[in-house]
C-alpha positions as CSV (number, residue, x, y, z in Angstrom):
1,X,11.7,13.4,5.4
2,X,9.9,10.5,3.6
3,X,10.9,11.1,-0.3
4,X,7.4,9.8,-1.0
5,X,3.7,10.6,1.2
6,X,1.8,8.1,2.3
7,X,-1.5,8.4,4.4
8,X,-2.2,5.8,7.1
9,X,-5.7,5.7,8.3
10,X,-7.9,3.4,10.9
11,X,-11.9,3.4,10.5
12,X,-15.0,1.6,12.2
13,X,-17.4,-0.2,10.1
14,X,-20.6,1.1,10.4
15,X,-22.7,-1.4,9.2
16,X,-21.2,-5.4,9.3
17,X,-18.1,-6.8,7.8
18,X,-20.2,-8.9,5.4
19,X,-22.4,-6.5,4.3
20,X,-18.9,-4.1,4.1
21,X,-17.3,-6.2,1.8
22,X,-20.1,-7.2,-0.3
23,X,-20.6,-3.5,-1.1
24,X,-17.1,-3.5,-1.8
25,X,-17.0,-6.4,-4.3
26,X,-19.9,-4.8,-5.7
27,X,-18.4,-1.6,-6.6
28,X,-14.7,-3.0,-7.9
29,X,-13.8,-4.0,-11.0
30,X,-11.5,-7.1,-10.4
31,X,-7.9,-6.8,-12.0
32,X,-4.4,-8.2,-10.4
33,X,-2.9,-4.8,-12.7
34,X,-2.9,-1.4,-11.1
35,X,-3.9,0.6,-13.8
36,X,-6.5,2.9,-15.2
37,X,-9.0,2.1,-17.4
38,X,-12.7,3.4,-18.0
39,X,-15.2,1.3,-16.1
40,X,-18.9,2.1,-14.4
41,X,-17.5,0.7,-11.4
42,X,-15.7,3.1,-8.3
43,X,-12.8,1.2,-8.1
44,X,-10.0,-1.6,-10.0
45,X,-7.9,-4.0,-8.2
46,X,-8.5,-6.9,-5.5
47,X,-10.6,-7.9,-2.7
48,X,-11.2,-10.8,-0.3
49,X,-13.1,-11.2,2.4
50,X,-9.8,-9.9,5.0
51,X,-8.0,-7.0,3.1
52,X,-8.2,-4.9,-0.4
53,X,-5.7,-3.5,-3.0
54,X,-7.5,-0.9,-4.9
55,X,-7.2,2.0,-7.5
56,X,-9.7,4.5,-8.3
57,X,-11.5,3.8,-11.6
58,X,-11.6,8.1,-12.3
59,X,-9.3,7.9,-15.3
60,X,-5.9,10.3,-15.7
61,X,-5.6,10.5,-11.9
62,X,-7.1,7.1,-10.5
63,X,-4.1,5.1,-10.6
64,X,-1.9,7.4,-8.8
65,X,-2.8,6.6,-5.1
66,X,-2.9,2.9,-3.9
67,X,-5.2,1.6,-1.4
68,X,-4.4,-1.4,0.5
69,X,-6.5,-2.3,3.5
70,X,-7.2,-4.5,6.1
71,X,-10.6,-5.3,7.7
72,X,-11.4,-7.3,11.0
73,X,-15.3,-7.4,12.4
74,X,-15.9,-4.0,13.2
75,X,-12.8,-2.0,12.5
76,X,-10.2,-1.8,10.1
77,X,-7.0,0.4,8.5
78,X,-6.1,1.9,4.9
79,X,-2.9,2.6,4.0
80,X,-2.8,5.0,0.9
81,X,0.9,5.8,-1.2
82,X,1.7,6.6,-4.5
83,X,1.5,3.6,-7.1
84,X,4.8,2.1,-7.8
85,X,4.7,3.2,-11.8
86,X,4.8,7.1,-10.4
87,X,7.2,6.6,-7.8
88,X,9.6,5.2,-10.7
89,X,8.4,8.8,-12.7
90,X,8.9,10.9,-10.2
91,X,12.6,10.3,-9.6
92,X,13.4,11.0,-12.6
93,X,12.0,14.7,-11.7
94,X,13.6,14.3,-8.5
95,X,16.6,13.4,-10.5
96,X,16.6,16.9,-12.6
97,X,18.1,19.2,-10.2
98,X,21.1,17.1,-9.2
99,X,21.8,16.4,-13.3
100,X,21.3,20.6,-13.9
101,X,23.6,21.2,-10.7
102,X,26.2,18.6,-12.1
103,X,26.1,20.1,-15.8
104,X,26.5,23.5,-14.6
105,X,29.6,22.7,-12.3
106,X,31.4,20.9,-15.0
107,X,30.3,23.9,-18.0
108,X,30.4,26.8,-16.1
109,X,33.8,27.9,-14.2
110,X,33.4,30.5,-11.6
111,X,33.0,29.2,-8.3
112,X,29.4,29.7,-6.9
113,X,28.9,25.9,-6.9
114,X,27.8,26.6,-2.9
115,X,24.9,28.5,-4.3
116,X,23.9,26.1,-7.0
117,X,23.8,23.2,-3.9
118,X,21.3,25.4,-2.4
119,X,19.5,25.9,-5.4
120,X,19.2,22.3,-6.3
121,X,18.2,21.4,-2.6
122,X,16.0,23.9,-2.9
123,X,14.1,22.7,-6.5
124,X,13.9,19.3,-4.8
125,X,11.7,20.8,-1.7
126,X,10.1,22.2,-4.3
127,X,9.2,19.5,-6.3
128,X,8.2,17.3,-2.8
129,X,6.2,19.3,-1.7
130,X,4.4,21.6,-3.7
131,X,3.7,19.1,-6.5
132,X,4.2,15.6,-5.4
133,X,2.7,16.3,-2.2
134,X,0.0,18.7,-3.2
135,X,-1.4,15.9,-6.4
136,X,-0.9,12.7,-3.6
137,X,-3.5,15.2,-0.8
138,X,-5.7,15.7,-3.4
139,X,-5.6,12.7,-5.1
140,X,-5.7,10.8,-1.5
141,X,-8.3,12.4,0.0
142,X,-10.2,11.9,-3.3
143,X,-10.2,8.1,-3.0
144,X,-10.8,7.6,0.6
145,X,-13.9,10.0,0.2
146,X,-14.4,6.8,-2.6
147,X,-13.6,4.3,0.1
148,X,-16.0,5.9,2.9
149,X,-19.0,5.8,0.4
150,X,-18.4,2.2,-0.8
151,X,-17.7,0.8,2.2
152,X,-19.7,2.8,4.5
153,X,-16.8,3.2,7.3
154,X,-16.4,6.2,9.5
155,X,-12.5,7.3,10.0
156,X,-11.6,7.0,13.8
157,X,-7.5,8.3,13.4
C-alpha cells in the first residue's frame, strides 16, 4: 500500500511536438513555486521544449496534484502525485489516530488496547482512502482533463 496515490499515464500527441508545446507555453503561467494563485491562464509552473512541471491555476484545489511530464516526437508520459506541501499536511492527519490510540492507552486502564489497534488501523484506511484518495481522483482527473485540452494528446495507457 502506497501511503500517498499517484497516477502514471502515457499519451500520443495528436498534432506535432512543436505545435504541442507551443500551446502549452501558451496556456502556463511561468513560476519555479508550486503554488496557487489567480491567473487567466490553465496552468502555473515550468516548461521546456522536453518535459513540464505543472499545477493547475483553479485556485483552493489547483495546487494539490503535480504534473510532471515528459514529451518525445509523437508520444509522451505524465506522472500526477500530490504536491509535496499536502503530503507534509496530510501526515499530520495520518498522524492523529496513532497520537489518540497512544493517549488513550496511557489515560485509560482497562485492557482493550487490541481493539483500539484495530480502531486506529482502521481511521488510517479511512483517512487513505476515502479522503486522500477520493480529493487526489478527483482532483487528478480534473487536471489531466486540463492537460488533454492544452496539449491536445490522446491517453494511450
Amino acid at each position: 500500500m502506497k501511503i500517498f496515490p499517484e497516477i502514471y499515464r502515457q499519451f500520443r500527441l495528436i498534432d506535432t511536438k512543436e505545435r504541442s508545446i507551443n500551446r502549452l507555453n501558451r496556456r502556463t503561467e511561468y513560476s519555479k513555486r508550486l503554488y496557487s494563485q489567480y491567473t487567466d491562464k490553465s496552468f502555473r509552473g515550468e516548461v521546456s521544449s522536453t518535459h513540464f512541471k505543472l499545477i493547475s491555476s483553479s485556485i483552493g484545489r489547483g495546487a494539490f496534484c503535480v504534473s510532471t511530464g515528459k514529451l518525445k516526437e509523437r508520444e509522451g508520459s505524465v506522472k500526477v502525485k500530490i504536491h509535496p506541501f499536502f503530503k507534509y499536511a496530510l501526515y499530520f492527519f495520518y498522524a492523529l489516530p496513532i497520537v489518540g490510540f497512544f493517549v488513550e492507552f496511557i489515560l485509560v486502564s482497562e485492557n482493550n488496547w487490541p481493539i483500539l489497534i484495530l480502531v486506529a488501523i482502521g481511521q488510517m484506511l479511512f483517512i487513505r482512502y476515502l479522503f486522500i484518495g477520493l480529493a487526489f481522483r478527483i482532483l487528478a482527473r480534473e487536471s489531466l482533463h486540463r492537460l488533454r485540452d492544452v496539449l491536445d494528446i490522446e491517453f494511450t495507457v
